[in-house]
C-alpha positions as CSV (number, residue, x, y, z in Angstrom):
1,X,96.9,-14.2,44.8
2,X,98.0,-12.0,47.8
3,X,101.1,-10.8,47.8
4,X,104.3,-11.1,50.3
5,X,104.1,-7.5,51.5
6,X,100.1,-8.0,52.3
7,X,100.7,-11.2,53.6
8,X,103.1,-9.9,56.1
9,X,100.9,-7.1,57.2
10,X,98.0,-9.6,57.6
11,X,100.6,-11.3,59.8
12,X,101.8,-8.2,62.1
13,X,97.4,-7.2,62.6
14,X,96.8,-10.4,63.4
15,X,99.8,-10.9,66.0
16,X,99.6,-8.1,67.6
17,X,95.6,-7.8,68.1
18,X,95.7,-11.5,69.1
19,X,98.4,-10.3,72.1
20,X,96.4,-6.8,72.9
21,X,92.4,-8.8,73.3
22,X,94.3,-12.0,74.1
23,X,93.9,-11.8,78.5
24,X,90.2,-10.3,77.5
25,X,89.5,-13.3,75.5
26,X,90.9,-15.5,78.0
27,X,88.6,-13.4,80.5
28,X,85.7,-14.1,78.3
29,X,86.1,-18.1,77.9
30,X,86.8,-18.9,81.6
31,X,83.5,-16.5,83.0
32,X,81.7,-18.4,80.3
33,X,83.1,-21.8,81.6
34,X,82.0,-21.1,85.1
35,X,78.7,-19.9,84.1
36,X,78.0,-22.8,82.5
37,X,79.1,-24.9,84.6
38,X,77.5,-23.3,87.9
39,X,73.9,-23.7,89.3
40,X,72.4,-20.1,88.6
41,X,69.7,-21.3,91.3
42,X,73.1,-22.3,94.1
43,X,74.4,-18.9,92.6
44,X,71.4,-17.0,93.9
45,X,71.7,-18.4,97.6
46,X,68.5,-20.6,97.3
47,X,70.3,-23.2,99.5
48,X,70.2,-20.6,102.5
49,X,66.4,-19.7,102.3
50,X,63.5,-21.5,103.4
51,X,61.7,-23.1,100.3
52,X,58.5,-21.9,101.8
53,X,59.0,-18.6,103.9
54,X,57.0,-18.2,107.4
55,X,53.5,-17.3,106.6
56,X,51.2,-15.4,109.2
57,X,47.7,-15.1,109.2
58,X,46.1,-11.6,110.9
59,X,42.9,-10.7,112.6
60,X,41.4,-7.0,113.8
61,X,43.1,-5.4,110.6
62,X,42.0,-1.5,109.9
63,X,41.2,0.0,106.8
64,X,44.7,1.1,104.9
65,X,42.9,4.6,104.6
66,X,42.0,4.8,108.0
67,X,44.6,7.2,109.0
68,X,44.9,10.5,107.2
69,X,42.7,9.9,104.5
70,X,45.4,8.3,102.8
71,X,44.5,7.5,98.8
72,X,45.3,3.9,97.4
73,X,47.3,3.3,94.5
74,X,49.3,0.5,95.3
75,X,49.1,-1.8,98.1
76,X,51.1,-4.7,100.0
77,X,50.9,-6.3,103.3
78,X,54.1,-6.6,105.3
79,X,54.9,-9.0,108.0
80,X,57.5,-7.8,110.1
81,X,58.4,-9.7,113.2
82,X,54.7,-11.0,113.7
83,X,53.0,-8.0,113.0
84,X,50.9,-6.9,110.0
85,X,51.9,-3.3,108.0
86,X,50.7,-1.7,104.8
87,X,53.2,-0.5,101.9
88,X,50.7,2.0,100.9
89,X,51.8,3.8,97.4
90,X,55.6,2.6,97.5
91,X,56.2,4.7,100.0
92,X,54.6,4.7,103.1
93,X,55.1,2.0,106.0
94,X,51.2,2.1,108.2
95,X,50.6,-0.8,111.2
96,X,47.9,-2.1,110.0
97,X,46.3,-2.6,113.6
98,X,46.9,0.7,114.8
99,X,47.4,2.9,112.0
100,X,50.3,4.3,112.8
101,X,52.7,5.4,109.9
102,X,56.3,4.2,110.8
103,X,59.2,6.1,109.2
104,X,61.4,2.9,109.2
105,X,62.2,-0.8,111.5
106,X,64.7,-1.5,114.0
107,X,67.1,-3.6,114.0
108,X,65.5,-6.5,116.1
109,X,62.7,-6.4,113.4
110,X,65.2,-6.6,110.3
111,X,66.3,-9.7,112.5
112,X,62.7,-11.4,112.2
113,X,61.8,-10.4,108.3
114,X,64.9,-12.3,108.1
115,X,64.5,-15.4,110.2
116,X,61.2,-15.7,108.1
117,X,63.6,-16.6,105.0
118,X,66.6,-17.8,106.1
119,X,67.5,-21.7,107.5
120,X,67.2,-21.6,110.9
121,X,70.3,-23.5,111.7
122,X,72.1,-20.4,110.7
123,X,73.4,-18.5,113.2
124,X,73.9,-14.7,113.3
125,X,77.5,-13.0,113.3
126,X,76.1,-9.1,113.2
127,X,74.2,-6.9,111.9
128,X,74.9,-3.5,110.4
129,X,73.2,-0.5,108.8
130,X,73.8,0.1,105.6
131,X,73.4,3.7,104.2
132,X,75.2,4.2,100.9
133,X,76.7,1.9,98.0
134,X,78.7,2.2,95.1
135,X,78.6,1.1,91.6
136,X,79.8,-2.4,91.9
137,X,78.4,-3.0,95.8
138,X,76.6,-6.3,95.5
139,X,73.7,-4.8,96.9
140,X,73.6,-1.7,94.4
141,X,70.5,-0.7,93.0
142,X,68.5,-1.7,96.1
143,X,66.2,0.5,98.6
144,X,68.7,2.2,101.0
145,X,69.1,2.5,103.8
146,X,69.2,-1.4,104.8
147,X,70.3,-3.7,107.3
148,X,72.9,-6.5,106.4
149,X,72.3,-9.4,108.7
150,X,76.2,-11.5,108.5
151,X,75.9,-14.9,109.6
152,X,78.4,-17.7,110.7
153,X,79.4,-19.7,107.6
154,X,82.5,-20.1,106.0
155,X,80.6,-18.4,102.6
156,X,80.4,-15.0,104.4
157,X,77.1,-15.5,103.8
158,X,74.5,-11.7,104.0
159,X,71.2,-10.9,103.9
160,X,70.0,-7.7,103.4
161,X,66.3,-6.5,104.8
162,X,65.2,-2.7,103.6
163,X,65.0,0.0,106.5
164,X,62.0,1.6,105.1
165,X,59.8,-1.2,104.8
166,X,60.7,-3.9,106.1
167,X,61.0,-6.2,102.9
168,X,63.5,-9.1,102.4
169,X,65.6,-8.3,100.0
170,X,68.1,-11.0,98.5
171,X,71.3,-12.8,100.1
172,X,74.7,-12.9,99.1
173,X,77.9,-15.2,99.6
174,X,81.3,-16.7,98.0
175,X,80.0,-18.0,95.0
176,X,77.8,-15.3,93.8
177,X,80.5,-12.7,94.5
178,X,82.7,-14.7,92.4
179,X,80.1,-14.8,89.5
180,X,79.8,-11.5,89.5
181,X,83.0,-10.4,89.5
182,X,83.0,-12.5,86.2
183,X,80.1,-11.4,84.9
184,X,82.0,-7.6,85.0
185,X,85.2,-9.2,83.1
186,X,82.4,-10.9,80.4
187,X,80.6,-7.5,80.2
188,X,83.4,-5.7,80.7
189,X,81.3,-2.7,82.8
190,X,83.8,-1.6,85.3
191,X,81.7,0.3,86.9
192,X,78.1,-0.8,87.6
193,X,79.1,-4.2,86.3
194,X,75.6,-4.8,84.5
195,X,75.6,-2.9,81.5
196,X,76.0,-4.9,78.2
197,X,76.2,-1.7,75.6
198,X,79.4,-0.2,77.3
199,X,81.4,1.1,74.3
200,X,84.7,-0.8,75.6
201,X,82.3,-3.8,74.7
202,X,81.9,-3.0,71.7
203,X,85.5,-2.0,70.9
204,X,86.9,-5.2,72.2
205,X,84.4,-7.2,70.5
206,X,85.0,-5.7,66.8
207,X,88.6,-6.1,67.4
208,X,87.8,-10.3,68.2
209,X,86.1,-9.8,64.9
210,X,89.3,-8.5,63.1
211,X,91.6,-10.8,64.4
212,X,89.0,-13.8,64.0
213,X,88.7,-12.7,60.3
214,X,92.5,-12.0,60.2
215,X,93.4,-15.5,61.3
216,X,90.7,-16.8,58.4
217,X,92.7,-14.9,55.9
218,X,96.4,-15.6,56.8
219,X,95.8,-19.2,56.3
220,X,93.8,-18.7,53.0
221,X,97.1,-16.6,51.9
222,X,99.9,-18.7,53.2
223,X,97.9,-22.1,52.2
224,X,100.2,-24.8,50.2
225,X,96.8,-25.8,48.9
226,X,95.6,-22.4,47.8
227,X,99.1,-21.9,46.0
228,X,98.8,-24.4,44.3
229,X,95.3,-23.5,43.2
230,X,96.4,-20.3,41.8
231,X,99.2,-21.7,40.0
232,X,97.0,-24.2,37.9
233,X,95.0,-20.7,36.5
């Protein structure tokens, strides 16, 4: 049988590990309450988009190497604000009418890609160029520059359109910026937010283990039952 002095330690790693991870454990249990009880699909501002974006159907189109000999390796068709563009090799914005190689759109045509997603009913509160994000922006690790198109709605609801060519990108309001300021308490990535093998992770996890196991063995130690067991041997 263990003895007082072990016992006690058991006690005092078990106490105070159990106070140092306790706010991170209560961190992890209510981020994993609301993502299970939230609809990832609500979460991802499907409610705001069209469930069939505008389509558009174009005529007199040139070839996509038409204009500087330009060689294929990848190829999209863009339609921005009713007219047809090439995104020739992930990098180069062409009208595919007149050939001419864009460096960028405007801000009226940000304004149509994104009346091709979004409800119409939703009005338009301003638009701004965005040029430069941080680590935990919620529109990190997107194409920059871009425009973010703010609308009138109580969910501060964005949508963010690429300068460069002219692609929808994704929308953003209350909700999801509430799951993913969760999500950086549950990975506990303070700085990009989306890393899962930060070594604070790791830390904090192994020390949940400890205290888990800890718990287990201070009540196999201080058991009446257990006692008892190892007084009958």
């Amino acid at each position: 049988m263990v003895g007082r002095k072990t016992s006690m330690k058991v006690r005092k790693i078990h106490r105070y590990l159990g106070l140092f991870i306790g706010i991170q454990f209560l961190m992890w249990t209510i981020s994993g309450l609301y993502f299970s009880w939230t609809d990832i699909d609500e979460i991802h501002g499907d409610q705001f988009i069209k469930e069939h974006p505008d389509q558009s159907e174009f005529g007199n189109l040139i070839a996509p190497n038409g204009h500087g000999n330009v060689k294929i390796k990848s190829l999209e068709m863009r339609n921005i604000g009713g007219s047809p563009y090439y995104w020739i090799n992930g990098g180069v914005l062409m009208d595919a009418q007149t050939g001419e190689i864009k460096k960028g759109i405007d801000e009226q045509q940000a304004l149509a890609v994104a009346s091709q997603y979004m409800l119409p009913e939703l009005k338009v509160k301003s638009v701004e160029r965005l040029t430069q994000t941080g680590g935990q922006h919620e529109y990190r690790g997107r194409p920059l520059p871009a425009y973010v198109i703010t609308y009138e709605t109580d969910e501060n609801l964005k949508a963010y359109v690429s300068e460069t060519d002219g692609s929808f990108q994704h929308v953003r309001h209350r909700s999801w910026r509430w799951f993913d300021f969760l999500w950086m308490t549950h990975t506990m990535d303070y700085e990009g937010r989306d890393d899962f093998n930060t070594m604070v992770l790791r830390i904090f996890s192994l020390m949940g283990l400890i205290t888990v196991l800890s718990g287990f063995l201070l009540w196999y130690v201080s058991s009446p039952t257990i006692r008892k067991l190892w007084k009958r041997r």
